[in-house]
C-alpha positions, 0 to 999 in steps of 0.5 A: 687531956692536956698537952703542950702544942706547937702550930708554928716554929718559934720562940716559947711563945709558940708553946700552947696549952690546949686539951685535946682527946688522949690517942688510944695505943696502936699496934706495938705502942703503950699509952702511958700516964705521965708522973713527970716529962723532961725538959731537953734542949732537943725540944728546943731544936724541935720548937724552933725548927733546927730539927723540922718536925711536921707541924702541929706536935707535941714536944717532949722526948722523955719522962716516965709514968704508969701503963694505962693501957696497951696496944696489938702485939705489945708484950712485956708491959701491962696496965700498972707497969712503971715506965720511963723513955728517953728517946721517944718521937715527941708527945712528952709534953702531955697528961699521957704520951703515947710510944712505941714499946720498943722505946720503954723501959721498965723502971727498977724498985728504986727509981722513982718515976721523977728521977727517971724523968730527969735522968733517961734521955740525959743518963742514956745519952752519957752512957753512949758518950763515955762507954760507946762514943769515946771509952773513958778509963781509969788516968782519962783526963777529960774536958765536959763543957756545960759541967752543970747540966743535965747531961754534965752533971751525970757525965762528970760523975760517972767518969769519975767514978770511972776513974777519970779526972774530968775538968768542967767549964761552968758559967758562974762559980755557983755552978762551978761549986755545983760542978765540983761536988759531982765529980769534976777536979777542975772547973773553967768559967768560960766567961773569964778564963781561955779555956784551952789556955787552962786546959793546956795548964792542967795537963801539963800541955798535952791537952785532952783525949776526949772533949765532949761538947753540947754547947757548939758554936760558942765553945767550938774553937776552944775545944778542938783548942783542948785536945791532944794529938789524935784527940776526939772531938764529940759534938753532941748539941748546939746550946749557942748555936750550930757548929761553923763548917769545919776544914778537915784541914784543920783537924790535920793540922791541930794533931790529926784530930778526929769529929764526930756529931752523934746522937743518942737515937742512933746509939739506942737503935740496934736490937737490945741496945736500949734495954742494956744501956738502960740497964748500965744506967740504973745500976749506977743511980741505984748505986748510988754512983751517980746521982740524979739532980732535979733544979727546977720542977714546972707545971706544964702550963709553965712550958714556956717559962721553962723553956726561957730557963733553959735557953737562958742558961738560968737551970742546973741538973735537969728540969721537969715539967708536972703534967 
């Protein structure tokens, strides 16, 4: 089969395509036939080596696809079976993808194999954010920054639908447009403007509960900036770069502040986690109550373009590669 590697960690140039065998399903583990893989910044972090993964590998965490065959002990999946997952240990990157069942889903009548690819790891990770991280409700006003992306498009919608006000910061006003249209009431371009400065301005100074954060270190000062006394700070990526060290001094002294770096693995851990979040993800697509945006579709020899658009900050919604 055809897959991505990386022998060494680095720039996109380390993304190489080769052939190799496809691995038969070992115990508890479903080999799956690949329609679409998602293009995450986490791959990212696995490429260059901020998250160390033994070399060689094949990245890619998520996309969706048909059962070929099943391993020992796995029940609940059969050859022909639509799946998807979102939270795999690499192998995305590939004609077939081997994962453990435990991290599958079985994809509803109603989405297809393309939106799940775009959606699970970004979807799951939204859900854990405004249902599990921070319980966004009905008078939240809430700050998303990277509005436009893949998580944040999905974010902004599903607060909203919430019955949040969420205010975004975009890059440009095409992506502040885009923003707009799926759920946010306020959007910041973080270029020009002071975005605690505005923040402070929509709400009548109280700042924010909740800041949820993905890009880190460029945009870390302006969020804890942004949130009001006893307010939340969610860091969860480094797009620009890792988050400075913080003095707990400073979090007392800008309101008694709370912090927290969480990741979408460790919420989907526990027993029936992932299938009810899961779950709550695909009622709201098939709902039609938040909608899943693909930018841009590559072929899989394309990975290292796809990953120069990413870092680039060049895509809207999510990004997939076509094994």
């Amino acid at each position: 089969m055809k897959a991505i590697e990386i022998a060494r960690t680095g720039g996109p140039e380390v993304l190489d395509l080769v052939d190799k065998p496809a691995r038969a399903p070992g115990e508890g583990e479903v080999a799956v036939r690949q329609s679409a893989v998602g293009l995450n910044f986490i791959d990212v972090y696995h490429r260059t080596g901020l998250y160390p993964v033994k070399l060689p590998f094949t990245p890619g965490v998520e996309g969706a696809g048909r059962v070929e065959a099943v391993g020992p002990g796995v029940a609940g999946f059969k050859p022909g079976d639509r799946v998807a997952y979102g939270t795999a240990n690499n192998g995305g990157y590939g004609e077939v993808n081997v994962v453990p069942a435990g991290r599958l889903v079985l994809l509803p009548d109603g989405v297809s194999e393309e939106t799940a690819a775009a959606m699970m790891l970004k979807g799951l990770t939204a859900q854990y954010l405004i249902k599990s991280t921070y319980r966004v409700k009905a008078g939240d006003t809430i700050l998303v920054h990277a509005a436009a992306g893949g998580v944040g498009l999905i974010l902004c919608q599903w607060a909203k639908h919430l019955g949040a006000t969420v205010i975004g910061t975009v890059g440009s006003d095409e992506k502040a447009a885009l923003a707009r249209a799926n759920g946010c009431a306020h959007t910041i371009l973080y270029r020009s403007e002071d975005v605690a400065a505005r923040v402070r301005e929509i709400t009548g100074g109280k700042g924010v509960p909740v800041v949820y954060d993905s890009v880190g270190k460029a945009t870390f000062e302006g969020s804890l900036n942004s949130l009001g006394p006893l307010g939340l700070f969610v860091s969860f990526g480094n797009a620009s770069g890792p988050v400075p060290p913080i003095d707990p001094l400073i979090l007392a002294a800008k309101g008694s502040l709370f912090f927290t770096r969480c990741s979408v693995f460790t919420y989907s851990a526990p027993p029936g986690a992932l299938a009810a979040m899961a779950r709550d993800l695909f009622e709201v697509v098939a709902g039609g109550k938040v909608r899943i945006a693909i930018g841009r579709r590559f072929a899989l020899a394309e990975a290292p373009a796809a990953h120069r658009a990413l870092e680039g900050r060049e895509t809207t919604g999510a990004s997939l590669l076509i094994p």
